[in-house]
C-alpha positions as CSV (number, residue, x, y, z in Angstrom):
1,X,-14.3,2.8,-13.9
2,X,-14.4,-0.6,-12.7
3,X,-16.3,-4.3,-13.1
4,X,-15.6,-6.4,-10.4
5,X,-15.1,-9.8,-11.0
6,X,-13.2,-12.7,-8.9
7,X,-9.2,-12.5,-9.2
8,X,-7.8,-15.6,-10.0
9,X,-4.0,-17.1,-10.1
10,X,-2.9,-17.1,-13.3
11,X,-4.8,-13.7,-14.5
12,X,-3.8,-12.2,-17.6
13,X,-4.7,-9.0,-15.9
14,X,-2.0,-7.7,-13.9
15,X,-1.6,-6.6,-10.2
16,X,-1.7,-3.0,-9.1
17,X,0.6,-2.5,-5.8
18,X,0.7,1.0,-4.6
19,X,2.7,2.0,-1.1
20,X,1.2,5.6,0.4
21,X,3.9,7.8,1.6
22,X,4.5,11.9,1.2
23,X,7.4,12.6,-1.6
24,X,10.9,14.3,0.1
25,X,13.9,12.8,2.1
26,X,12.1,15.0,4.8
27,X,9.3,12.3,5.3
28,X,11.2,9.4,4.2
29,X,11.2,7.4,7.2
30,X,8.1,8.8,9.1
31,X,5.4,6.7,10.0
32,X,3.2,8.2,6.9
33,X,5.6,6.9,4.4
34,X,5.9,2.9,5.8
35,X,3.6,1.9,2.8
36,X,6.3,3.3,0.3
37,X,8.8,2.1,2.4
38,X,7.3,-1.5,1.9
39,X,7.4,-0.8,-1.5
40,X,10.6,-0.2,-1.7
41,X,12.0,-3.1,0.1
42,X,9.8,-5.3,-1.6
43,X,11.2,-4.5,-4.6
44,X,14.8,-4.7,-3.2
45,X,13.8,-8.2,-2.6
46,X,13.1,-8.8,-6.2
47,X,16.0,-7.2,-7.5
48,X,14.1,-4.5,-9.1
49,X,14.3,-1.0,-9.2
50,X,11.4,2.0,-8.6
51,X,12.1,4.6,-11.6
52,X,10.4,7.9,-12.3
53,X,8.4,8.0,-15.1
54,X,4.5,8.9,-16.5
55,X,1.6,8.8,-14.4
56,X,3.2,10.9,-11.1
57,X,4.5,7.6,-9.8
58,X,7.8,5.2,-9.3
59,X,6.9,1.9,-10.7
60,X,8.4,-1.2,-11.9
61,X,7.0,-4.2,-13.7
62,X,7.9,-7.6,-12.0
63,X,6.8,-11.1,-11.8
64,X,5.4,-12.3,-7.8
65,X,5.0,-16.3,-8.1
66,X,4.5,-15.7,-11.7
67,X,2.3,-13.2,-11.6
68,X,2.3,-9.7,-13.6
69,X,2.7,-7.2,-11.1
70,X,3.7,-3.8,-10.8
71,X,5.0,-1.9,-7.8
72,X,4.5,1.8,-7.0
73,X,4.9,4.6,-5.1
74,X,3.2,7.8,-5.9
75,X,5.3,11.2,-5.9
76,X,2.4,13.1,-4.8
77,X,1.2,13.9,-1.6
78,X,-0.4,11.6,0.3
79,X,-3.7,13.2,-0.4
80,X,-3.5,13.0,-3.8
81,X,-2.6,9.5,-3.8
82,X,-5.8,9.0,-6.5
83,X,-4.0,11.1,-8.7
84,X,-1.3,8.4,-9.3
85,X,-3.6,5.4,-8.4
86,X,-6.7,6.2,-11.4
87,X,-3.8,6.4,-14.2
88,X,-1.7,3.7,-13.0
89,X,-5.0,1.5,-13.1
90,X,-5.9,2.6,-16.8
91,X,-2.2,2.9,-17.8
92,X,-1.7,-0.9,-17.1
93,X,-5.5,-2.1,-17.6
94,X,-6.3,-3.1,-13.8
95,X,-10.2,-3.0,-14.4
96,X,-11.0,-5.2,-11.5
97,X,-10.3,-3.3,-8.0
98,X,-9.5,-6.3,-6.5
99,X,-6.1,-6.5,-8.0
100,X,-5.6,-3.2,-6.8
101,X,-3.3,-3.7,-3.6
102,X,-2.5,-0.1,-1.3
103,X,-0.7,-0.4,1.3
104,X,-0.7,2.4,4.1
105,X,-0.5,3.6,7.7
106,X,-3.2,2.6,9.8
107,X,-3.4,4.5,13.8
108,X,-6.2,2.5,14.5
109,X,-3.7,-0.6,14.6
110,X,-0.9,-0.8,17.5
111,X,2.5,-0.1,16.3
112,X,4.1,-3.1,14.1
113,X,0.7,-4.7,13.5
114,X,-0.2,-5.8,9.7
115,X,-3.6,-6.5,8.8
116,X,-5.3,-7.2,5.2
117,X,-8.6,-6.3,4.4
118,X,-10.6,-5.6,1.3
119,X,-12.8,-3.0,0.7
120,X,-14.5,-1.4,3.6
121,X,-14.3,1.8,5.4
122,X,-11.4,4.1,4.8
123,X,-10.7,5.3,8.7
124,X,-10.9,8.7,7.7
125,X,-7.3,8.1,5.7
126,X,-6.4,10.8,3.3
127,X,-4.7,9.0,0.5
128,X,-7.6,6.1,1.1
129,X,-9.9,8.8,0.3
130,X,-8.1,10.3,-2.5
131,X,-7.8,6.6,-3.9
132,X,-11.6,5.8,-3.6
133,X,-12.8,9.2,-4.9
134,X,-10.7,8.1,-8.4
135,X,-11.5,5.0,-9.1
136,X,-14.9,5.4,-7.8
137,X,-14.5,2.5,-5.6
138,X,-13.5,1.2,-2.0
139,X,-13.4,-2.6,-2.9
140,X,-9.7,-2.7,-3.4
141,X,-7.3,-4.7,-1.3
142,X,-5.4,-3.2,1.4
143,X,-2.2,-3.9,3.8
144,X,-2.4,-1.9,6.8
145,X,0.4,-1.3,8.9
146,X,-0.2,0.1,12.4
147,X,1.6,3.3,13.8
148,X,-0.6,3.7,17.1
149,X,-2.8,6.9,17.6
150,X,-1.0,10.3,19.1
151,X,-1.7,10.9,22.3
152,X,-4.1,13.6,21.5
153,X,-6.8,13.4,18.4
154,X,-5.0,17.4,17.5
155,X,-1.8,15.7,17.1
156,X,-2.5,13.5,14.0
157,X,-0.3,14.9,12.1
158,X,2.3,15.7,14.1
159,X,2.3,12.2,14.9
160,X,2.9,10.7,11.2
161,X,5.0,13.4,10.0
162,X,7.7,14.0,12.8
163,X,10.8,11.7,13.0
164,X,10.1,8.1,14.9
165,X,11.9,7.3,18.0
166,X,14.6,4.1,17.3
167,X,12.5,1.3,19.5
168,X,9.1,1.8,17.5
169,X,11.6,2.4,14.6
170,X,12.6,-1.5,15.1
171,X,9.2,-2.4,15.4
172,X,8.0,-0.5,12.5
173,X,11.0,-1.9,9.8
174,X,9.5,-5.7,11.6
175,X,6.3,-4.5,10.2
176,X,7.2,-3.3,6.8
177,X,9.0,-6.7,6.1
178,X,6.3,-8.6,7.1
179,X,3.7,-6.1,4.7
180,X,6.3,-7.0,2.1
181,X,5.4,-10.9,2.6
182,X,1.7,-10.3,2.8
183,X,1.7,-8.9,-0.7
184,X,3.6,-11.7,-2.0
185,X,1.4,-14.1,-0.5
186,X,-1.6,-12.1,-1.4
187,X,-0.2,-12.2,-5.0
188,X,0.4,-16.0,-4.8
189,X,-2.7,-17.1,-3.4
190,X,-5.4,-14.6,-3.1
191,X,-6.5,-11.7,-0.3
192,X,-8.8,-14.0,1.1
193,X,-6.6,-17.1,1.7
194,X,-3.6,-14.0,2.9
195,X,-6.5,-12.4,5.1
196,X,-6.6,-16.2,6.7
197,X,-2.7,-16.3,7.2
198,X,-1.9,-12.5,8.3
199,X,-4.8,-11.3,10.3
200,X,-4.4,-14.2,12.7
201,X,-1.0,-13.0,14.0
């Protein structure tokens, strides 16, 4: 589906930015649904709004540092996030998966922690591996925002599904602001120069 070739400021080619998250008010501020959730306030800060529309998504078209971007958050379960993620890339002509940006839960990372990557292994992540089995590809950008592991590996679920308590709720809306300024500066200046400034923390 893809060629991969170097993304560079200035593009004609826009930039794919998809936050993971379950559809309902039910999961709406679970620790599944923080990549939607930095959608959404990243869009908030650009005074633009998420609308319902084609491809089983909420998107909007916006400029980040001049750039042609567009934000979205798939209205489909989490593991069917490809589902939204392969027409989104063909609707808007993302043919390099490098300019594809998802941003998602991560229990591998302590709670509040935002790391970049791009490509790479998919920690057993459902909507990773819904994504990756569409577009045929793992070597597209990710934010990762930490939510800790459950106490036990048969809690998993439970874990990113059931309501968060409020002091790892304060930590968690920390993390989502920051995710929101790691897109913008991966947008402005490239994953690899944002991998430099982010990853550090």
């Amino acid at each position: 589906m893809f060629k991969r070739s170097p993304a560079r400021d200035g593009d004609a080619e826009r930039i794919l930015i998809v936050g993971l998250g379950n559809p309902g008010k039910q999961y709406s501020r679970t620790r599944h649904n923080v990549g939607a959730e930095t959608i959404e306030v990243l869009a908030a800060r650009l005074g633009a709004n998420l609308k319902a529309g084609r491809d089983r998504a909420r998107t909007v078209e916006v400029r980040i540092a001049g750039v042609a971007a567009v934000l979205a958050v798939p209205t489909t379960w989490m593991n069917e996030s490809g589902e939204a993620v392969g027409p989104l890339a063909r609707r808007f002509k993302v043919v390099d998966p490098s300019r594809i940006v998802v941003v998602h839960d991560e229990l591998d990372l302590e709670p509040g922690t935002v790391k970049l990557k791009l490509g790479g292994g998919l920690a057993g992540h459902n909507g990773l591996h819904s994504i990756s089995r569409i577009l045929r590809t793992d070597d597209y950008a990710r934010v990762r925002i930490g939510v800790g592991k459950p106490r036990s590996k048969d809690k998993g679920a439970e874990h990113v599904l059931s309501p968060i308590p409020s002091a790892e709720r304060a930590v968690l809306d920390v993390a989502v602001a920051t995710a929101a300024d790691a897109i913008e500066r991966i947008v402005a200046a490239g994953i690899a120069e944002a991998m430099q400034d982010f990853n550090g923390r």
